[in-house]
Backbone as a ProteinNet text record, in pm:
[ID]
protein_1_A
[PRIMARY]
XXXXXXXXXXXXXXXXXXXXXXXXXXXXXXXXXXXXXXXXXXXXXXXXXXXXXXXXXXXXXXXXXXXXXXXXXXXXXXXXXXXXXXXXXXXXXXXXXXXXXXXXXXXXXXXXXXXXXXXXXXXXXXXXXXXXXX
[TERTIARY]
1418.7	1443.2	1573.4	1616.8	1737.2	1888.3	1926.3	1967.7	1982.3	1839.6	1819.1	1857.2	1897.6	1925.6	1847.1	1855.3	1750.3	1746.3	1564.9	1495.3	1391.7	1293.2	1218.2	1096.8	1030.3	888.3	932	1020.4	1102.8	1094.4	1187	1174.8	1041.5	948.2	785.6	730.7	759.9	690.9	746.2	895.9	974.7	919.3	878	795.9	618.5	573.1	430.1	429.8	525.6	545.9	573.2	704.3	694	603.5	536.7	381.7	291.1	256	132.3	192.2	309.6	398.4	347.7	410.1	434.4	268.3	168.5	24.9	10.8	124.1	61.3	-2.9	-91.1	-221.5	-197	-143.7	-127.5	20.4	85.5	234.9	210.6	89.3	88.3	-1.3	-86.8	-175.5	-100.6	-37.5	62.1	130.6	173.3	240.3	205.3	82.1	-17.9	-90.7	-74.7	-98.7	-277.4	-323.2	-465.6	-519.9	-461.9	-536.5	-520	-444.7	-389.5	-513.3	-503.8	-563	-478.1	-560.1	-510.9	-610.5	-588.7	-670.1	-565.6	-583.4	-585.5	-675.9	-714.2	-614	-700.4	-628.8	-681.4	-803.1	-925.8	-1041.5	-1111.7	-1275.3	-1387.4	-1310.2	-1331.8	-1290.5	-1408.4	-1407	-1452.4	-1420.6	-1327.6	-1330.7	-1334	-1355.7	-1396.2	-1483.2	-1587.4	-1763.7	-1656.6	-1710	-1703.2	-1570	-1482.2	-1337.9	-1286.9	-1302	-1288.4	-1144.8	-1086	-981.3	-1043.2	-966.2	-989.1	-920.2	-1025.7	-966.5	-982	-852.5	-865.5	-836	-798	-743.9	-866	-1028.6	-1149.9	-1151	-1165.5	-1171.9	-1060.4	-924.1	-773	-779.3	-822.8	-837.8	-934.5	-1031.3	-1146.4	-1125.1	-1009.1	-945.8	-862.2	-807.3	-710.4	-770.7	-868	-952.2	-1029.7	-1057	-1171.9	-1048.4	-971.2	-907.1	-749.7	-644.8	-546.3	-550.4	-658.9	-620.5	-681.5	-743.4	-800.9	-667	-609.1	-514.2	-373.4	-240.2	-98.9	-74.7	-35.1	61.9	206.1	262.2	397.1	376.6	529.3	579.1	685.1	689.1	831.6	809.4	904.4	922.1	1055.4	1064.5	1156.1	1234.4	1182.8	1234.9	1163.5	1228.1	1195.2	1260.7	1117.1	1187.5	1113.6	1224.4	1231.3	1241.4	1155.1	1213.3	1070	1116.8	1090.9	1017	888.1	833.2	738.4	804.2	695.4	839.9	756.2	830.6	764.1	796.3	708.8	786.4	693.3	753.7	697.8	769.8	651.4	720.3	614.6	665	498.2	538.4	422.2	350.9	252.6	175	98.7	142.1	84.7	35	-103.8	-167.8	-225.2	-196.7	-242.5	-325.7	-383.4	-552.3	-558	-613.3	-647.2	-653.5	-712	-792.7	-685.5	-521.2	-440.1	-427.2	-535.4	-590.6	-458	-447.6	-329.1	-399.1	-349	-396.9	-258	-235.9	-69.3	-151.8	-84.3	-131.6	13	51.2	136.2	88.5	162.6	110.3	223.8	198.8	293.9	185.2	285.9	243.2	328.6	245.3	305.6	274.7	395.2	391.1	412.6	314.7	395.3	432.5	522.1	559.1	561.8	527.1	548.2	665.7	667.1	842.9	865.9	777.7	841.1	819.7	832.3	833.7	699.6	596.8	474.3	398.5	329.2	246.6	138.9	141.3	26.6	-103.4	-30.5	-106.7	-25.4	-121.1	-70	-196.2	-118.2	-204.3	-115.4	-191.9	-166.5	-255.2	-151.8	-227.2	-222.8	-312.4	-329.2	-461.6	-484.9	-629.3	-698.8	-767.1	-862.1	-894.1	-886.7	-903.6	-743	-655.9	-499	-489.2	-568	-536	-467.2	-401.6	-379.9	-415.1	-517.1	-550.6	-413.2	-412.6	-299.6	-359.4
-444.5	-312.9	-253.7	-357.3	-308.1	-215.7	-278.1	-246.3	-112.8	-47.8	56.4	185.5	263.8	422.1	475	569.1	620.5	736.4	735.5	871.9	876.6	1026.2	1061.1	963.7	943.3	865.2	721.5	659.9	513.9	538.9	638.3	588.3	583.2	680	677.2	552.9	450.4	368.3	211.9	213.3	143.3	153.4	288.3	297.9	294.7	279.8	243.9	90.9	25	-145.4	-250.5	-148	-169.7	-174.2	-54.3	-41.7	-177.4	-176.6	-307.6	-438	-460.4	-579.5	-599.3	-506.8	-530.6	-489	-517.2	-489.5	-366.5	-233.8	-111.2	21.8	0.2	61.9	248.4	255.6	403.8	446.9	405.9	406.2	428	357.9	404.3	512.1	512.4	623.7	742.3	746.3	859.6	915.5	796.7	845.2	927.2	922.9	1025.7	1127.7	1280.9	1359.1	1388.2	1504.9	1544.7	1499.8	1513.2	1500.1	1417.1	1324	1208.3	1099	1023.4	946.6	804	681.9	569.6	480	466.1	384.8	233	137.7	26.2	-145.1	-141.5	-98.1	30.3	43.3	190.2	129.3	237.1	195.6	141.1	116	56.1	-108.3	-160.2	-306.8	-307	-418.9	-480.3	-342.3	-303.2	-253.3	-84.7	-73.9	96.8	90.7	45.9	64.1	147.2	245.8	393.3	409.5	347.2	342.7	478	626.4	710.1	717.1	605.8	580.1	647.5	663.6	634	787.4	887.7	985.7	1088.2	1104.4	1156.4	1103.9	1118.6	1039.9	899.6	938.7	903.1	775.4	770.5	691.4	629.5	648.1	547.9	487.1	540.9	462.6	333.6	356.1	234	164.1	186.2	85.6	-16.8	42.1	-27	-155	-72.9	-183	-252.8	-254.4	-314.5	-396.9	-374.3	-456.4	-486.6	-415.6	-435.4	-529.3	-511.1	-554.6	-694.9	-765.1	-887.8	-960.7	-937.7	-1067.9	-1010	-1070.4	-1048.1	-1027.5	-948.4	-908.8	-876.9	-932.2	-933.3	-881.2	-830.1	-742.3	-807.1	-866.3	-892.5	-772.2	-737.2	-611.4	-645	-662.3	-683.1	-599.1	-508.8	-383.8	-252.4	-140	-11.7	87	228.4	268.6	453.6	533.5	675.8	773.5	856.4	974.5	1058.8	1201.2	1344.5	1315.6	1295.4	1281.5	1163.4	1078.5	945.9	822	691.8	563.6	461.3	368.8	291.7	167.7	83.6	-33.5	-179.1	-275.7	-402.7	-490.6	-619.5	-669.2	-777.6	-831.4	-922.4	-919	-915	-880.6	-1020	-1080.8	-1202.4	-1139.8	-1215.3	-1192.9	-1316.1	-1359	-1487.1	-1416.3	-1555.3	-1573.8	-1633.5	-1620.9	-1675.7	-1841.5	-1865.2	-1989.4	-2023.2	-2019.7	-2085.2	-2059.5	-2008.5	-1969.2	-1847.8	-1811.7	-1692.6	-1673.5	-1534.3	-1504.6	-1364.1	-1398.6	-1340.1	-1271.4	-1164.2	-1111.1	-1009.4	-987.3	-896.1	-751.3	-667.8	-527.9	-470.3	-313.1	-208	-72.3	-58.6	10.3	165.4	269.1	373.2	490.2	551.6	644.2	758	918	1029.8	1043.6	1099.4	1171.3	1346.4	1395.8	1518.8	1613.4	1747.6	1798.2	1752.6	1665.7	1643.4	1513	1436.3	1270.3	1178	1280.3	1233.1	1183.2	1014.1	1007	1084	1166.7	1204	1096	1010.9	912	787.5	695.9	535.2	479.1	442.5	383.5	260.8	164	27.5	-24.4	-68.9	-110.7	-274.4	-363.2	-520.9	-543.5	-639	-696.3	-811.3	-826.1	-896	-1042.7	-1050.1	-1182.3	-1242.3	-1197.4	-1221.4	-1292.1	-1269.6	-1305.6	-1477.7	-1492.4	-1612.6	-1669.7	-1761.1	-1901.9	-1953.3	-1934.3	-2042.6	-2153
-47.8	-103.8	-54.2	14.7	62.6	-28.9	-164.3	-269.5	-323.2	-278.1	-363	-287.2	-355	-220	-247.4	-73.6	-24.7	-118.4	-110.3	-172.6	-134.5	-104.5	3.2	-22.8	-175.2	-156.9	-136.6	-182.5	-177.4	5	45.9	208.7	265.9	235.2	254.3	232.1	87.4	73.2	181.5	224.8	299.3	414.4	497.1	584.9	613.3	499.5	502	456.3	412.3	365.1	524.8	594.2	758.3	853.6	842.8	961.3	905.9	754	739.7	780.4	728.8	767.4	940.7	1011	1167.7	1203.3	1181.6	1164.9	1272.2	1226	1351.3	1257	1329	1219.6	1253.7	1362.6	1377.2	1339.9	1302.3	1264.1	1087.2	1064.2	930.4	844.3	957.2	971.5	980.1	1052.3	1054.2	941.4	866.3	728.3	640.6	655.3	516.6	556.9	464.1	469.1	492.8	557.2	588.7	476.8	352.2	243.9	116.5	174.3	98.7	76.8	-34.8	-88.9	-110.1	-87.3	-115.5	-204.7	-330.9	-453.2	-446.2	-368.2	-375.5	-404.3	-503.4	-649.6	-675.7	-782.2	-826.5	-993.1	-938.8	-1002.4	-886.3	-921.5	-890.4	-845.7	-746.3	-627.5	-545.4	-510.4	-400.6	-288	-275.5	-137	-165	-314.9	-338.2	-451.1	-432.6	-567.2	-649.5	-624.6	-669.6	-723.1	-720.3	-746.1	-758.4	-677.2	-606.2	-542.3	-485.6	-364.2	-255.4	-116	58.6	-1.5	83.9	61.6	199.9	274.7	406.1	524.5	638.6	779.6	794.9	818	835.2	723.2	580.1	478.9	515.9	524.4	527.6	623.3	727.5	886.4	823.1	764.8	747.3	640	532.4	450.6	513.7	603	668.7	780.4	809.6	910.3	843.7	717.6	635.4	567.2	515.2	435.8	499.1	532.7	563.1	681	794	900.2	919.5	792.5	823.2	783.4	778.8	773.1	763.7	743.2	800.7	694.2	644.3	520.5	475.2	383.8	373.2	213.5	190.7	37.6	13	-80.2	-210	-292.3	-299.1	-363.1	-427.7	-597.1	-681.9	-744.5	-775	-865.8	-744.2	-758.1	-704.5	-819	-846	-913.6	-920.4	-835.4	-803.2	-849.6	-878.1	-997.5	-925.3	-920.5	-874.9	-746	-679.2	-577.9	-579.3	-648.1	-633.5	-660.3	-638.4	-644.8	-704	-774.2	-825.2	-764	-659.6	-657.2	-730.4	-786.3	-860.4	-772.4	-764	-671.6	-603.9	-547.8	-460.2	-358.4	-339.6	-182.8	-174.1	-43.4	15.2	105.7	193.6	258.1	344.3	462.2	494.4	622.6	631	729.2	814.9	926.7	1093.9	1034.7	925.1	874.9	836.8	793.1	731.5	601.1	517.3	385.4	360	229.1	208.1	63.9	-4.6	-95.7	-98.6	-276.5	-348.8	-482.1	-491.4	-638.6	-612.4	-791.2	-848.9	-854.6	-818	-849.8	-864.1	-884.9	-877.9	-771.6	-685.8	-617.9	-646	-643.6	-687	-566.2	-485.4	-364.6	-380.9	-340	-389	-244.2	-240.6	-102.2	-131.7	-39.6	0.9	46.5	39.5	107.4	201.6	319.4	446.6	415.8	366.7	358.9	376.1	343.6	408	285.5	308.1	163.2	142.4	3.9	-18.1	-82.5	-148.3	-209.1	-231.3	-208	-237.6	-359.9	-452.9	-576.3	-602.2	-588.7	-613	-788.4	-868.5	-946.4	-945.4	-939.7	-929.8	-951.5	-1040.4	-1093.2	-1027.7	-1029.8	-894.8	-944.1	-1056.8	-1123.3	-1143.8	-1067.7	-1075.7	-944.5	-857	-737.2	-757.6	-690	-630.8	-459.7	-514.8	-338.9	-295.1	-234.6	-156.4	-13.7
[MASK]
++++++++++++++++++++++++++++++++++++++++++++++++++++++++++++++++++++++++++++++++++++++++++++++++++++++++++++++++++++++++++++++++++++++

């Protein structure tokens, strides 16, 4: 994402793409507002029935430990794209496993940021039958 200039939810999403990368769970915790929401993907998943999204410090903390933190995650991120208080990035999320196992799916992840740079919401859109085994 290097390419692209800076803008407040683009730098928000550069800094919540950093914390999961470098697996620091309070660095990214930090990023989002009292009352921010994260729908990854967005709709009813495996990791939200209710397809509701993680809504609050309490819910994001336990997405992250339920899903982010089982395994190492990396972002290709191809295109970025910024306009009023959100960013849309498309792009690739790999995910590899203690077991050697990895698992890649396409999405677009979409960030609002707030007046102080803070996410209010992270909505990932990617379909579950897209996944790729590795």
């Amino acid at each position: 994402m290097d390419k692209y200039l800076p803008h407040p939810a683009r730098d928000a999403a550069r800094r919540s793409m950093n914390a999961v990368e470098a697996g620091d769970r309070a660095a990214w915790l930090s990023l989002f507002t009292p009352d921010a929401v994260v729908a990854d993907p967005v709709g009813p998943s495996p990791f939200d029935p209710a397809g509701l999204g993680h809504h609050g410090p309490d819910a994001i903390a336990g997405f992250y430990d339920n899903v982010i933190a089982k395994g190492r995650i990396s972002f290709a991120i191809r295109e970025s794209f910024a306009a009023g208080n959100e960013c849309a990035n498309v792009g690739t999320i790999t995910t590899r496993f203690d077991d050697g196992s990895a698992v890649e799916v396409d999405l677009v992840s979409v960030y609002t940021a707030d007046s102080d740079g803070r996410l209010a919401s992270l909505r990932a859109y990617w379909e579950i039958d897209n996944l790729r085994y590795r």
